[in-house]
N, C-alpha and C positions, 0 to 999 in steps of 0.2 A: 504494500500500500504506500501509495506517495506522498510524502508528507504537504500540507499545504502552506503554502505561502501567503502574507498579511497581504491585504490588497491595497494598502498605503505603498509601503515602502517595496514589497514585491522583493524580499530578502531574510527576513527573519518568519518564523513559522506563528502558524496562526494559534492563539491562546485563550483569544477572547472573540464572540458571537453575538452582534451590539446592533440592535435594530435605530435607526435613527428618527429625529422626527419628521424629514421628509418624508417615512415610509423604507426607504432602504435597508436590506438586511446588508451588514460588512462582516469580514470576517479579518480581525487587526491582531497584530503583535501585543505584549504590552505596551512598548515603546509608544505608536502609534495611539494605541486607544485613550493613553494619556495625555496625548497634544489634541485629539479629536474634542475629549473631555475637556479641556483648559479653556479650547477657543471656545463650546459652549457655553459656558462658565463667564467666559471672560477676565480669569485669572492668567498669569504668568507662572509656570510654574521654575520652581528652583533645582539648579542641579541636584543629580540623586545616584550616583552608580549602583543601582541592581548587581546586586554579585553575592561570592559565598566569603560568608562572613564568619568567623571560628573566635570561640573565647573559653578560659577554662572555667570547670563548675567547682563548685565547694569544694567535690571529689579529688578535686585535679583531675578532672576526665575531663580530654577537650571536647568541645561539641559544635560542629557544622552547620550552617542556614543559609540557604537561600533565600536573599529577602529584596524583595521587588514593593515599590511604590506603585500605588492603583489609584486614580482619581474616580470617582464617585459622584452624586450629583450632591450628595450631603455635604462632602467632604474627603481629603487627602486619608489614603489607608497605606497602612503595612501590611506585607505577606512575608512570614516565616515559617519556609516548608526545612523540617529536617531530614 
């Protein structure tokens, strides 16, 4: 199966499934759905690098996240997938 590509940027794979209000259904990275979001919005958003982020716990055991910024109509979110 082929993986699908954002229809913005036509480079990073598709994550998110985002009906718009003209009626369009898109199919965006998160990168994308975050700038789609902003211009709705009418916010500016701030640099943010998405990446794997590692820190140690109480344990001394290190621990791994992937953490992505998501814009929202409420409001700016985190994702922390371990």
């Amino acid at each position: 199966m082929a993986i699908k590509q954002c229809q913005m940027c036509r480079k990073n794979e598709v994550d998110i499934y985002v009906d718009t209000s003209q009626g369009e259904s898109m199919e965006l990275c998160w990168e994308c759905n975050n700038q789609l979001a902003a211009k709705y919005l009418g916010i500016t958003l701030e640099p943010f690098r998405n990446g794997i982020y590692e820190f140690a716990g109480i344990r001394k055991r290190n621990h791994k996240f992937m953490i992505r910024k998501i814009i929202h109509p409420v409001g700016i979110g985190y994702q922390a997938v371990y």
